[in-house]
C-alpha positions in Angstrom: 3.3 11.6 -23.7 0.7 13.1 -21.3 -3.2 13.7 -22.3 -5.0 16.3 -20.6 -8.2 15.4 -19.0 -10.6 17.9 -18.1 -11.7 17.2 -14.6 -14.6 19.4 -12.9 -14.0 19.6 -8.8 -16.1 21.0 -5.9 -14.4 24.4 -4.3 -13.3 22.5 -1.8 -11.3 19.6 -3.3 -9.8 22.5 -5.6 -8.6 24.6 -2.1 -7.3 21.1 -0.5 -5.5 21.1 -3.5 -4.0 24.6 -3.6 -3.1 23.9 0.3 -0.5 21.1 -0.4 0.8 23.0 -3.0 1.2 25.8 -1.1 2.4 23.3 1.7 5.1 22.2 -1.1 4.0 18.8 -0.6 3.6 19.2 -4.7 4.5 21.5 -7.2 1.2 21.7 -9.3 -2.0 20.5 -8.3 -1.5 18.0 -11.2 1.3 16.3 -9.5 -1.5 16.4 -6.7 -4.0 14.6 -8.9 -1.3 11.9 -10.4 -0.2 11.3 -7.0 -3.3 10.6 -5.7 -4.0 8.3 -8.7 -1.1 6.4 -8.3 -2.0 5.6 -4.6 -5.2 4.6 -5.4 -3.8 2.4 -8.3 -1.0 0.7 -5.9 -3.9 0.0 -3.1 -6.0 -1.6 -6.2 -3.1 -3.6 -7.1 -2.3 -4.8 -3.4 -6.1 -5.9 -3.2 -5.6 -7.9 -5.8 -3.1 -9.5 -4.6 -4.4 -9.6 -1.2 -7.4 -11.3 -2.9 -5.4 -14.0 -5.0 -3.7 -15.2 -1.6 -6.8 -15.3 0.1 -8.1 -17.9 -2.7 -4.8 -19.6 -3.1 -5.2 -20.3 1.0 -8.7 -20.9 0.9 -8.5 -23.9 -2.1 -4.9 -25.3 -0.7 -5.2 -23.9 2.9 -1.3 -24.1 4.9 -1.1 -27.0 6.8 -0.9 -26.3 10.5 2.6 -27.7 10.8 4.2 -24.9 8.7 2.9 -22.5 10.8 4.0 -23.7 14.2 7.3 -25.1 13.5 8.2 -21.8 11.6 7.7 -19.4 14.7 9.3 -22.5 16.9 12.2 -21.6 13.8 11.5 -17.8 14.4 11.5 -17.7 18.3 14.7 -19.8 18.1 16.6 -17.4 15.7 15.5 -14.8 18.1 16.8 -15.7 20.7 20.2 -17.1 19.1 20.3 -13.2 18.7 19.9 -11.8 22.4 15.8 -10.7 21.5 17.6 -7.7 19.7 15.2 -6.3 16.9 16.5 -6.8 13.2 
């Protein structure tokens, strides 16, 4: 079910709109709008979690040892594999 929300834009957001339509990035300038919301809900939601790592680490920080003897592991494996990207 979709609600329509009456939304009041400057003339120049509205032509930025109209060009990626008329780029055929998007159909309608509301699959413009919902795009755009979506992004902005995704970067919210990856801030977040950002966020919830950065408190996670900075109550039970990593000890150093994980660190250092997983890119010892890393450089290993990489080179067991000729340097050859994966």
């Amino acid at each position: 079910m979709t609600v329509q929300v009456p939304v009041r834009l400057t003339k120049e957001d509205v032509s930025a709109l109209d060009a990626l339509v008329a780029e055929g990035t998007f159909r309608t300038r509301s699959d413009v709008l919902r795009a755009a919301l979506a992004a902005l809900l995704h970067e919210r939601r990856e801030q977040a979690i950002e966020e919830a790592y950065r408190r996670g680490y900075g109550k039970y920080p990593q000890e150093e040892w994980i660190g250092r003897d997983g890119l010892a592991l890393f450089a290993a494996f990489d080179a067991a594999e000729g340097g050859e990207p994966l």
